[in-house]
N, C-alpha and C positions, 0 to 999 in steps of 0.2 A: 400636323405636317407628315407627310409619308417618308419615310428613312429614306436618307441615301442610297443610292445602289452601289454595291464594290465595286470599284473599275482598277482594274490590276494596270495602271500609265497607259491610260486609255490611248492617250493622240499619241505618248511614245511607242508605244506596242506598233503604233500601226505604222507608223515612220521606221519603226528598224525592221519592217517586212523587207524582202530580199525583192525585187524588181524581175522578174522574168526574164528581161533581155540582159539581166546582169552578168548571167555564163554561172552563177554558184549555185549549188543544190540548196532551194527552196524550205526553209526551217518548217518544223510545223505550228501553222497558224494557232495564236496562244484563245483559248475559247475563254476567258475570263476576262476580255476586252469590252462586251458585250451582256453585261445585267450580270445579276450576282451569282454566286457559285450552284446554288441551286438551279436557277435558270440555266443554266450552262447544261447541266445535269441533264434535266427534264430535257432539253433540245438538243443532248447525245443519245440519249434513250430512242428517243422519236426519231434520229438521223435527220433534224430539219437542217435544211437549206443556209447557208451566211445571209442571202440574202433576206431570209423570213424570219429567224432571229433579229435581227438587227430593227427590223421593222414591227415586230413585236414587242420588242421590249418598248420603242418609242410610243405604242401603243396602248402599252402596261402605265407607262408613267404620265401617259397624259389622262388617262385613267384615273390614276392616281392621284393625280391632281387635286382632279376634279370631285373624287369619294375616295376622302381619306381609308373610309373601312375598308378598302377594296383592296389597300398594302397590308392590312394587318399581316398577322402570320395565321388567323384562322383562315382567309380567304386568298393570301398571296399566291397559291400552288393553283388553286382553282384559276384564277383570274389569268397567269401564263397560258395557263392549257384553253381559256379561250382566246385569248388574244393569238395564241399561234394558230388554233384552229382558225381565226376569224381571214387573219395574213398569208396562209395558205392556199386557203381557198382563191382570196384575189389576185395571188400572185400565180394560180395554178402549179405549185409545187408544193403538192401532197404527199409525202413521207412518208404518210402513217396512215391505217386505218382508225375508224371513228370509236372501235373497241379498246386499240391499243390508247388510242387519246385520252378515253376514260380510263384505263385501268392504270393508268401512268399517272395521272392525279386524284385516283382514289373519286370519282364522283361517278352516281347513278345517271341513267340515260335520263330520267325524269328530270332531276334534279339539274343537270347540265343545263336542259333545255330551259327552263325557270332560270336559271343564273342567267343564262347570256340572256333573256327578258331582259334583266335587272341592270346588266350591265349596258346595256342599248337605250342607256338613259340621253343619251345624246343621237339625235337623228342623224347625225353622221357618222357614228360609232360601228355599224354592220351596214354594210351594203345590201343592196337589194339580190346581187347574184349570191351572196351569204344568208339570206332569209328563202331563197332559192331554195337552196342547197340544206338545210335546216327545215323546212315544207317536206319537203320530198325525205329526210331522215325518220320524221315525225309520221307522214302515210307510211312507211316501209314497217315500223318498229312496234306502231297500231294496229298491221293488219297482223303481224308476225303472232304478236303477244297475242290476240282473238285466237287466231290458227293453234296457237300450242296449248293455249286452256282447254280448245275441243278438243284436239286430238291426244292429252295424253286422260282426259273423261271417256271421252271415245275410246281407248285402248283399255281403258279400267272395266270397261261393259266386254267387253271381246275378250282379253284372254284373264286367266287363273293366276288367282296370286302367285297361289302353291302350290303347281300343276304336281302330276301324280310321279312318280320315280322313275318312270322309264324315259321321261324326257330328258335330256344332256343337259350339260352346266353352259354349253354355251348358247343355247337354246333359251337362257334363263330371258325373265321379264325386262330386265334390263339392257340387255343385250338387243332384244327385239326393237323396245324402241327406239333407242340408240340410230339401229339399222335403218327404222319405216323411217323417225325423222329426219336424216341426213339424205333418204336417197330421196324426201319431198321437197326438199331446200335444194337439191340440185339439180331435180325437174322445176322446180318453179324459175330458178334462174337462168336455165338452159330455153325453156319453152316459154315463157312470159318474159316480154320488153316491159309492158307495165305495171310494177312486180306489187302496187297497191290496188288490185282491184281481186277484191275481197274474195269474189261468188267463183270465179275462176278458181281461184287458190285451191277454194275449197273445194271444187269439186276434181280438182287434181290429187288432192289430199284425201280424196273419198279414192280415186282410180289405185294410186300406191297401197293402199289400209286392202283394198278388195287382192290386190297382187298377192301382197305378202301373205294375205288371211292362206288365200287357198294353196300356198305352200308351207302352210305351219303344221304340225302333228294335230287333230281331231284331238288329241288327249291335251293341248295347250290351252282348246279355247273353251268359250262359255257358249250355252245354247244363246240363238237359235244357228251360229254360225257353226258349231260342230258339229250338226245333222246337212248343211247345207256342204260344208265339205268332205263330211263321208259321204253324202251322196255325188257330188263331184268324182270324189276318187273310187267311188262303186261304177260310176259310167266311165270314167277310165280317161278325161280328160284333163285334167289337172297333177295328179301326183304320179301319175307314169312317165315313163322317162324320155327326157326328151332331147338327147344328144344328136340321135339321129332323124332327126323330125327337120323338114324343110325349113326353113323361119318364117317365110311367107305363112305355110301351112298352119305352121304353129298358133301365128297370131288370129288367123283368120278363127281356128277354133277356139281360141283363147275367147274371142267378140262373140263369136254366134251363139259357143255352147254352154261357158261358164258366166251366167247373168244371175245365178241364185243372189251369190253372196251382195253381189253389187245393189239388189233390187232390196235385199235385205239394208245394207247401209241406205241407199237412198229412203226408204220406207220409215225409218230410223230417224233421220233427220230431213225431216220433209221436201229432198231435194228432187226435182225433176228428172225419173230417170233416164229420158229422152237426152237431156243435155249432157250427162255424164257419162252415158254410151259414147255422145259424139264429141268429148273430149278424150274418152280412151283412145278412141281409134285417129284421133286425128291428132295429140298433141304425146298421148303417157306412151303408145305404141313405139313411134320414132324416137322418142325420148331412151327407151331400152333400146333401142336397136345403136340408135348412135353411142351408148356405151358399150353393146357389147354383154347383157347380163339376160335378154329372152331366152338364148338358148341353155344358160344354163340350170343346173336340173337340180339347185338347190336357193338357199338364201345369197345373195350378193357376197360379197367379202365387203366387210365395213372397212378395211383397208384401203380399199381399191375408188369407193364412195368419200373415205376422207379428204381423201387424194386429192379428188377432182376438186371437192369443194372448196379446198384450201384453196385450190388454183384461182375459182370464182370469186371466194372474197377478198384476196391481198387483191383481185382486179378491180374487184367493187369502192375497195376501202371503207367499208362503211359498216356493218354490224354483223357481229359474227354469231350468229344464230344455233348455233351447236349451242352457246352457255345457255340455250333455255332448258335443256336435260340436267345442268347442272344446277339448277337454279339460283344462277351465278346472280348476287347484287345487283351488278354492272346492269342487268336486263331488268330488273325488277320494279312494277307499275309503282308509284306512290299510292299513299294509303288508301284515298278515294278512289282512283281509277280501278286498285285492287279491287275494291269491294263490291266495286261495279261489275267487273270482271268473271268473281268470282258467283255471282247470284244466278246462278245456272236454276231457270224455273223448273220444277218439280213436274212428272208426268200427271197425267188428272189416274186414279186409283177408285175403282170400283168400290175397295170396301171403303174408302173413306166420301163421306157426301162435300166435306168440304176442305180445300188445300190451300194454304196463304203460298201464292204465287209472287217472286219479287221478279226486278225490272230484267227484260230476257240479256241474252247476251249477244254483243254484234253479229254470230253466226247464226243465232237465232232466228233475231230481227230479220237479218236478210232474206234467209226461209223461209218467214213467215210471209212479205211484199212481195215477193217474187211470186211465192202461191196464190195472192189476194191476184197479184194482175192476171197469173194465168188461167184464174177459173173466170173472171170476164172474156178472155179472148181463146182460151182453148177452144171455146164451141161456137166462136167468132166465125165470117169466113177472112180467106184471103183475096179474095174477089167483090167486085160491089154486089150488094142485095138486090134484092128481086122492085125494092122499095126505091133505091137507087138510079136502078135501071127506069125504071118510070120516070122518077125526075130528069137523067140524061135526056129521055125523047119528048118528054114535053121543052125541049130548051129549042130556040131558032135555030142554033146553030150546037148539035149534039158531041159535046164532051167526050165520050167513050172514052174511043180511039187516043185522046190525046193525052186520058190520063193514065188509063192502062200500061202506054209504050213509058210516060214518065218514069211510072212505080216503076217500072223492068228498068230502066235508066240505073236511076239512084240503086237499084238495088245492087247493081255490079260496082256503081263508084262507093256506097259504103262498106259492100263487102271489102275492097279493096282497102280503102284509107282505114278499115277496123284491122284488119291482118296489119298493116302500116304500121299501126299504132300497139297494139300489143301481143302482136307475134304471127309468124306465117301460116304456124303449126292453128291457128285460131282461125281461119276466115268463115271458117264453115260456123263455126259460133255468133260470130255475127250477122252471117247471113238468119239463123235463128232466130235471134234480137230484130232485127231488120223486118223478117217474116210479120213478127208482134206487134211492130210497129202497124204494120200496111193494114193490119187486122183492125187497131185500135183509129187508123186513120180513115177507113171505110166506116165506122161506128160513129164516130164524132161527125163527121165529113152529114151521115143519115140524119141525123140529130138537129143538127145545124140547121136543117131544110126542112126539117118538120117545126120548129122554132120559128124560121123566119115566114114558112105558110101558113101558121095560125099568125102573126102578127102583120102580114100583110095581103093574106086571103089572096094571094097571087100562088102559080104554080112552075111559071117558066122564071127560069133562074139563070137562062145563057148570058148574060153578061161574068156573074158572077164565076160560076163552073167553066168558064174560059179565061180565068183570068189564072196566067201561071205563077204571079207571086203568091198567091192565096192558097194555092193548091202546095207549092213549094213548102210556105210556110206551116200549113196544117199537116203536112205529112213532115216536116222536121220536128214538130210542136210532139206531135203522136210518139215519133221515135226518140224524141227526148227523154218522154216521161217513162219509157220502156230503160233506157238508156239507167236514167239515174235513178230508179229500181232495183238495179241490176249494180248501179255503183258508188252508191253515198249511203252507204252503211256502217259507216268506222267513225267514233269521232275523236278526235283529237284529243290529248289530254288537258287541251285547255278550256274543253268545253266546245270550240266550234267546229263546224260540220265539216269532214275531210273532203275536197275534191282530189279525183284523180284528173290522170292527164286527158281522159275523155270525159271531162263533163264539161257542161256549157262555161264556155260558146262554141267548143268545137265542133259542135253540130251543126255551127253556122257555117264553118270553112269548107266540110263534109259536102254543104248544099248547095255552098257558095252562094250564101242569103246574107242580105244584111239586117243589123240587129234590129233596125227602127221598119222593116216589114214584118220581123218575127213579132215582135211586139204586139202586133195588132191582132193577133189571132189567140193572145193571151186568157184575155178574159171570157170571150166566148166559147174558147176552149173548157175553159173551168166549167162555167155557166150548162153546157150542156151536154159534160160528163159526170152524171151523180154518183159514180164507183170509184171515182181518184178519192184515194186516201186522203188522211192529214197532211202525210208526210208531201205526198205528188202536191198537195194544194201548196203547201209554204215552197216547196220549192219550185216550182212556177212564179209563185210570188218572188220569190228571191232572182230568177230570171229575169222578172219583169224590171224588179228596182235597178239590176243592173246594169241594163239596160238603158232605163232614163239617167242612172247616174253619171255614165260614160258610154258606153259602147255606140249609142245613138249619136253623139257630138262627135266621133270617129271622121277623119276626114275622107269623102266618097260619102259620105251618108246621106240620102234625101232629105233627111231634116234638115239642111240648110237650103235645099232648094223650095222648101216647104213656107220655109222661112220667108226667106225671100221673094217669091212669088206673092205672098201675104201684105209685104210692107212694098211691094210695088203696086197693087193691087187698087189702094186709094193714094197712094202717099207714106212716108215715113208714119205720117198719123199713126195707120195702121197696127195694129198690135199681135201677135199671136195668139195671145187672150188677154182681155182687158181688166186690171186689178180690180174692176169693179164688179168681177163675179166671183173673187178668190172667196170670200167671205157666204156664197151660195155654194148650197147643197151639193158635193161631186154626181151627177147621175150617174148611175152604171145600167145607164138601159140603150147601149151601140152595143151593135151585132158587128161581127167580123163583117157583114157587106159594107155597113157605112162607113168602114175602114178603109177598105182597100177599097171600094169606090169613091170615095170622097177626093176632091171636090164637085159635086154635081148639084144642080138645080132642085130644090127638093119639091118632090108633087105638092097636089092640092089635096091628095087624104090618102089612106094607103092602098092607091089603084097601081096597077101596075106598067105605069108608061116608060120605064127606066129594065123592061123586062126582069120585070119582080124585084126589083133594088131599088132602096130608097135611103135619104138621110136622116136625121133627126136633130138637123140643125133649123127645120122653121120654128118660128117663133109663133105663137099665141095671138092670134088676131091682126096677122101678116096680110094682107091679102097678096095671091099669085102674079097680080098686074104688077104690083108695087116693085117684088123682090128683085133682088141683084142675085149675081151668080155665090154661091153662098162658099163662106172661106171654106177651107181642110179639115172634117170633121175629127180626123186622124190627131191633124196638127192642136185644134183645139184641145182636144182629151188628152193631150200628151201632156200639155204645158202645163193643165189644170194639176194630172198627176205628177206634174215635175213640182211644181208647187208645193204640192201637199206634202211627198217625200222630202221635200229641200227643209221644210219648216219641221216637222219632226226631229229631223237630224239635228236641226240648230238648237229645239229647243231640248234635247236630250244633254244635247254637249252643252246649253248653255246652263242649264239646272248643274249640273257639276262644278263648272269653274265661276258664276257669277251670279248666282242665288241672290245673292245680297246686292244688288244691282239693279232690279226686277224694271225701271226705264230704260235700261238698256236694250232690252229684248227688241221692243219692236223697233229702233233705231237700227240695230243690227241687220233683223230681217227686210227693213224697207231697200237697205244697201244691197242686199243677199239677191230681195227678188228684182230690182232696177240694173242689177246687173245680168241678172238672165233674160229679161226682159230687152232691153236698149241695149247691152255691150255682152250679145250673145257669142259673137265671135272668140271672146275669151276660154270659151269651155270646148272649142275644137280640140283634140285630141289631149284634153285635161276631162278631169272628173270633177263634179258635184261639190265633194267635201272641201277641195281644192277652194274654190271659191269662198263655201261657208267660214271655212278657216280663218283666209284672209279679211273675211266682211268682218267679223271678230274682232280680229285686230287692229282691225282700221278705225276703228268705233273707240274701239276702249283707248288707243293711243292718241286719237282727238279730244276723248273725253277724259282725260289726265287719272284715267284706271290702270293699274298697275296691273300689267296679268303680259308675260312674254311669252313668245311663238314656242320657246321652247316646253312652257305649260299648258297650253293648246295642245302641241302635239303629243304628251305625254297623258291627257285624259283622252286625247282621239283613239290613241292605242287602244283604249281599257273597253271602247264601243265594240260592240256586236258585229261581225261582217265588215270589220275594215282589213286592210293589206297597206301594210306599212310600204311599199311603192308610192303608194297615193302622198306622201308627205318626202320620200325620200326621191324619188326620183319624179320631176312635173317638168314640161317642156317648156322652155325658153324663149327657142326661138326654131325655128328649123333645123332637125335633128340634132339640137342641142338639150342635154336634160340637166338640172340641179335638185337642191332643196327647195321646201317651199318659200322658206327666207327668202332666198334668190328671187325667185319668180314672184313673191311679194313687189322689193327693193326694185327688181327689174322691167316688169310685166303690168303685176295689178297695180301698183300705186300712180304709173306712170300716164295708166289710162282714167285711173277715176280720181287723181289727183281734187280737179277741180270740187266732182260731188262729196267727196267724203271732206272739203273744207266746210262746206256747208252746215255738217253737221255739228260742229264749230261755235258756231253762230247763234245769238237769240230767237233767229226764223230758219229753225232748221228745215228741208224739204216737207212735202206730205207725206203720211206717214202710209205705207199700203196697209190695204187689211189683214190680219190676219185668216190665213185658209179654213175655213169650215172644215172639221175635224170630224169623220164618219167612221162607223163601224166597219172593220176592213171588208170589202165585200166577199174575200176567203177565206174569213176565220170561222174555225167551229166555236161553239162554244165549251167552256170546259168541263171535263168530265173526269170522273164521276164525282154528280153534283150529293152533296149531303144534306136532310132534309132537316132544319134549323130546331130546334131546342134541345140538343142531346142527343138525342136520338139514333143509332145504328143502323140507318137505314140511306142507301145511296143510289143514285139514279142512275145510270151510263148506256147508251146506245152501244148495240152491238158492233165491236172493232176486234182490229187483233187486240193479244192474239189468239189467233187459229191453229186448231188441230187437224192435216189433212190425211191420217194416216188411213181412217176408214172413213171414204169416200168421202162423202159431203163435209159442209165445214161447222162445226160446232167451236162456241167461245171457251177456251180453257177457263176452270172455276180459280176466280179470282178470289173471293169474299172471304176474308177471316172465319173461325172459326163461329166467333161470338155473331157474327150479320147474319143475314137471311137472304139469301139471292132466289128471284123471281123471274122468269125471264120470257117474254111475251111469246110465243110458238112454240115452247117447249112443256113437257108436262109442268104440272103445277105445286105437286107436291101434295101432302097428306094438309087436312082440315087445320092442324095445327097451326101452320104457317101464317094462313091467312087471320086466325085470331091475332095470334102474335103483334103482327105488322098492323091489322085494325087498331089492338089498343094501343100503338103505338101512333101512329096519325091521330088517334081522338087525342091523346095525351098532348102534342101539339098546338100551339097557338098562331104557329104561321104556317102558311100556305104554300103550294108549290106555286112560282111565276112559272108563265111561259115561257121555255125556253128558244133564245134568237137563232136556233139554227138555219143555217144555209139550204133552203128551197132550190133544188133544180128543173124546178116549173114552176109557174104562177101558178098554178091550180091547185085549190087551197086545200084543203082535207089531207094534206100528206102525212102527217103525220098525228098522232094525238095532244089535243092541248087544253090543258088545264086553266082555268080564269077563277075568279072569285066564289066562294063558297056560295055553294044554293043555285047557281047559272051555270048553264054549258054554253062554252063561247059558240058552239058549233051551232045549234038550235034553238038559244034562248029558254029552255026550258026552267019552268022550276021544281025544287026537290020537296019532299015532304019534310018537317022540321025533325020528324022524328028516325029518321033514318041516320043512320051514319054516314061518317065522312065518305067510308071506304064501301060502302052501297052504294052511295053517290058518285064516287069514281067508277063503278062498276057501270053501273047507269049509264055515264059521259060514255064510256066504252064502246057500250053496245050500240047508243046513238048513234056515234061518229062510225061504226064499221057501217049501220045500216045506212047513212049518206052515202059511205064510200062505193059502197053497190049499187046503190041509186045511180050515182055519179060514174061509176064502170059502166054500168047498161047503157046511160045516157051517151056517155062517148063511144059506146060500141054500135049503138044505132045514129048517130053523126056519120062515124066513118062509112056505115056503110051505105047510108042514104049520099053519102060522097062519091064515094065508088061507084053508085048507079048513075049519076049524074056522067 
């Protein structure tokens, strides 16, 4: 049982309060009324409110209750400072910054965040505007921690430990960066609204480091920066004085003429110097100027930089960034996230052949995707192709015009809602990102129509190239994957992926699209861009799921009218897809036309009477007389994939809590899909998990299984990609939200009362099938694969990361000391190598498989593939027995390049006998 709490004559204390309208001077209110003298303590410190007191402590003790350990005296201090934190927040009366919180009960920022986990054992315990509020701590404190490991690495490369004696004491290392950090925490929070988006930070943090360099002494720093600012201050730009210098003037030559040092950092850290030009002048510029520090003709006063920022954070309340110089606790990652942190991969070194590289680091990683998209699209155009333009004029009716004026459209509403979203000093930045977009969107957009004209041997496409959801959705699609390139690069310390406040679906509001047209331009998107990374592929996928999990039941969404046109169509009979194909193959062979044109009549072969669009809903030995107008090819593929994702999720959550159960499964799931199916209405403006939850519990509470909603929702937590919203807050009724209890008790039970008696019964329902379960059609396969008996030897297709410093992109050397890296285009290495690896494959007993990677064409030879010893899958041939394995691959090699040339010529005289026609 949890101790009593002191109450100093709790109800009498508050009875001999003196009455306002009583005419006598007011005693002062006794604070020991209220939780025990510690508490009292703790909520004089923090200056909290009576009212958040009072409602904290009832907080603390129901708490308490509830986990005795949570009163100890190990945990009691902790447990106030979140309970007050948690009551503050809801009550809007915030006292205290999120610094002074922690340092007032002694816990780390890590650590904090883990506790209130812990303590959120109850779904009503933190509300959803306190997981808010705690989201947004957690990006803020992930991107800060990245930022200050590079930049005091970054500051250790630039100046001198022990610079030489003629430099001042206040000049020292410590001082400097005292100074660069505090004046880039007061540019980030002056210039940036959305203070977690990473590649900004940075490249703000690159514009202050270039400031200060070239006002530092040439005797402070380390080459190559102290030839780049003696030659600055040899042309008379940088360290001459500038009291009397215009400020306009100033800055203009500040942009034009001092680019050394900046091209040197960007060069540095493989950032685009293009982009961080046009952050100086359009965000770090104004930033000096509004305090007042351009004109003068030395280093800032750290006084005058304290100043301000103190003003910024008591307004923020929330992390005070200064204690990263000190390497205050209070800031300090836990052990893993450290270790993560600090694994800063090693430069590649001429004299060594090989360097054990560990995993990079978030400012890294960013560098590196940001580089990968811009060497696809830097030599992109911004206009359609020449290949494009052909398509347009073969159409009835010629697209140009309408798409052209589009892109110029959007291009001013995204500039606009991006300046919106994270700052005014920015718009010109996202017009940039914007630019990339239209680049990658004219590329996909060519793709696409050379895809669907080898598959339908048609060439006029004006139905489709006039359709503006298509064109909307593909160019939001495009500027997405630009988008979250640029901004999901931080992860959490819990493991999952950080969004900022511009990632999807705010690119749906941007375009004012809705999610279930985005949707459909998902997969063909992937399908006929083979440059998106891993990263762009899962997160497309992760768009897509979230799509089918909710955003698509959203009400306005055409999935209900989709629906519903379906089940009016024959009859309620009707089905959106019929359980009797859950248990068949998903195909992933619809193109974004059968998408967004469906529902349409499907031809008689792939001719083109639908102006080069067609579907892929006939059926096999159909004939044309027979058919009826064929359902929503859109609407089919949705539900198959709602399907598939619904049963996954159930049966991840169900392997956790009901293992030992193993009949309950498909009892659950038949409830699961009979309610997306027939009682679809339920998932209007609720989500997915929402349902499976409740199917769960309905199951096991008919079938006298012991397992409470409150243990459902405590292994839901522990899943991949959920947000505790989905369980803490679900609609009611019309803008009413509860628990999912509630909407169990209120909602689900009251609608499927009758079927879930059923289950009940000796004749329980039919049971559906379970979904046929495929290889996702996004996944890569993993790498780097290791070749089985021992052996030092591993496979891996070339990915990041990349080195872009001299010019083209070469793989940084990954391989241990003790492996042997090969790498197909690159030299080969001395004769040694290849014995080595030969008697290492003869010494072998197993074989390399093919590996399932992901084809962005059916046309086969793309890559090289291995099969059974003695056969090449490519040509059948057979090897001589006395050859080696690794002659024998050699062999496969030469075969398959000389098909692939075969196979190059062959398509290069197609085209062109096309082109004469």
């Amino acid at each position: 049982m949890p101790p009593k709490p002191l109450r100093r004559a709790g109800s009498s204390a508050k009875s001999q309060r003196v009455s306002p309208d009583s005419g006598s001077a007011p005693l002062a209110a006794p604070r020991l009324d209220i939780g025990e003298a510690d508490f009292v303590g703790l909520c004089d410190a923090l200056k909290v409110p009576e009212g958040v007191r009072e409602k904290a402590w009832k907080t603390y003790e129901s708490l308490s209750a509830a986990d005795g350990a949570l009163a100890s005296n190990k945990k009691k201090k902790e447990t106030w400072g979140v309970c007050i934190f948690i009551v503050a927040i809801d009550l809007d009366e915030i006292t205290f910054t999120f610094t002074e919180l922690l340092k007032s009960i002694g816990m780390n920022v890590c650590t904090f965040f883990q506790f209130l986990k812990e303590v959120d054992v109850n779904m009503d315990t933190v509300s959803t505007k306190v997981d808010s509020t705690v989201s947004r701590l957690k990006k803020k404190y992930d991107v800060l921690l990245a930022l200050y490991h590079k930049f005091e690495r970054t500051c250790g490369l630039i100046y001198l430990e022990q610079p030489s004696s003629e430099i001042s004491a206040e000049l020292s290392s410590v001082l400097v960066l005292k100074n660069y950090w505090i004046t880039f925490l007061l540019a980030k929070g002056k210039v940036l609204q959305v203070e977690d988006d990473l590649v900004i930070s940075f490249q703000l943090l690159l514009c202050v480091l270039d400031y200060f360099i070239k006002l530092s002494p040439p005797a402070m720093l380390k080459e190559p920066y102290k030839s780049a600012v003696t030659a600055v201050a040899v042309n008379g730009s940088a360290r001459t004085p500038r009291r009397g210098q215009n400020r306009s003037t100033r800055t203009s030559k500040q942009v034009d003429t001092d680019t050394k040092v900046i091209e040197i950092l960007c060069k540095e850290h493989d950032c685009n110097l293009d982009e961080v030009k046009n952050v100086y002048s359009t965000s770090f510029i104004p930033f000096l100027n509004s305090i007042g520090i351009v004109a003068s003709s030395g280093l800032p006063e750290v006084e005058v930089i304290l100043q301000q920022y103190e003003e910024l954070y008591l307004k923020n309340k929330d992390i005070d960034a200064r204690l990263f110089l000190d390497h205050d606790e209070t800031l300090q990652p836990d052990v893993v996230a450290r270790s993560q942190v600090d694994r800063m991969p090693l430069k590649p070194n001429s004299d060594e052949e090989h360097i054990l590289t560990l995993p990079q680091t978030p400012v890294r990683a960013a560098m590196n995707n940001i580089q990968q998209l811009s060497m696809i699209l830097n030599s992109a155009a911004d206009k359609p192709s020449d290949t494009l333009i052909k398509y347009f004029n073969n159409c009835t009716v010629n697209p140009k015009d309408s798409i052209l004026k589009r892109v110029e459209n959007f291009d001013h509403i995204f500039k606009k809602k991006f300046a919106e979203a994270v700052g005014q000093g920015c718009a010109e930045i996202g017009a940039q990102r914007y630019k990339l977009g239209v680049r990658l969107y004219y590329r996909v957009m060519e793709s696409m129509l050379k895809s669907e004209e080898e598959r339908l041997s048609v060439q006029n496409f004006s139905k489709l190239l006039n359709d503006n959801i298509f064109h909307t959705s593909l160019l939001a699609c495009a500027v997405e994957v630009v988008m979250a390139t640029y901004g999901r690069n931080v992860s959490q310390s819990d493991g999952t992926s950080a969004e900022t406040d511009l990632s999807f679906p705010w690119i749906l509001n941007v375009f004012d699209l809705k999610a279930f047209d985005f949707y459909k331009v998902i997969e063909s998107f992937i399908r006929v861009e083979p440059s998106l990374t891993r990263e762009m592929i899962k997160h497309l996928e992760r768009c897509e799921h979230r799509i089918m999990e909710s955003l698509a039941w959203q009400s306005g969404s055409p999935l209900f009218d989709l629906i519903k046109q379906s089940k009016e169509r024959e009859g309620q009979t009707e089905q959106p897809e019929p359980t009797s194909t859950l248990n068949l193959p998903l195909q992933h062979n619809h193109t974004a036309a059968d998408l967004y044109l469906s529902p349409v009549r499907s031809p008689k072969k792939k001719g083109p009477p639908l102006s080069g669009t067609s579907t892929s809903d006939a059926q096999p030995g159909v004939t044309p007389q027979t058919q009826k107008p064929q359902k929503s090819t859109s609407l089919s593929l949705f539900y198959k994939k709602v399907y598939l994702l619904a049963y996954l999720r159930l049966r991840t959550l169900f392997f956790r809590l009901l293992s030992d159960h193993p009949d309950l499964e498909p009892l659950i799931w038949t409830l699961f899909q009979h309610t997306l199916q027939n009682e679809y209405e339920l998932m209007r403006d609720r989500h997915l998990d929402q349902i499976m939850m409740c199917s769960m519990y309905a199951i096991c509470k008919v079938k006298n299984v012991d397992l409470r909603f409150k243990t459902i929702v405590s292994a839901y937590k522990e899943l991949p990609n959920t947000n505790q919203e989905t369980f803490k807050r679900v609609l009611i009724r019309e803008e009413q939200y509860d628990s999912i209890i509630v909407f169990y008790n209120l909602v689900f039970m009251q609608k499927l009362k009758t079927n879930i008696l059923q289950y009940a019964s000796n004749r329980p329902p039919t049971l559906s099938p379970i979904p046929h379960i495929p290889r996702s059609p996004y996944q890569f396969s993993n790498s780097p694969r290791r070749v089985p008996a021992g052996n030092n030897i591993y496979i891996s297709p070339l990915k990041s990361p990349y080195k872009f410093s001299d010019g083209f992109q070469s793989p940084t050397k990954m391989t241990p000391r003790s492996r042997i890296l090969v790498s197909i285009g690159e030299s080969f290495g001395t004769s040694e190598k290849f014995q080595k690896i030969n008697q290492m494959v003869c010494n072998s007993d197993y074989h390399l498989k093919r590996s399932a990677e992901v084809s962005a064409a059916p046309k086969p030879l793309k890559r090289l593939r291995f099969d059974i010893e003695g056969q090449d899958e490519a040509d059948g041939s057979k090897h001589l027995p006395q050859e080696s394995k690794f002659q024998q691959k050699l062999a496969e090699m030469t075969s398959t390049r000389t098909r692939m040339q075969k196979q190059k010529l062959n398509d290069g005289n197609d085209t062109s006998a096309s082109e004469e026609k």
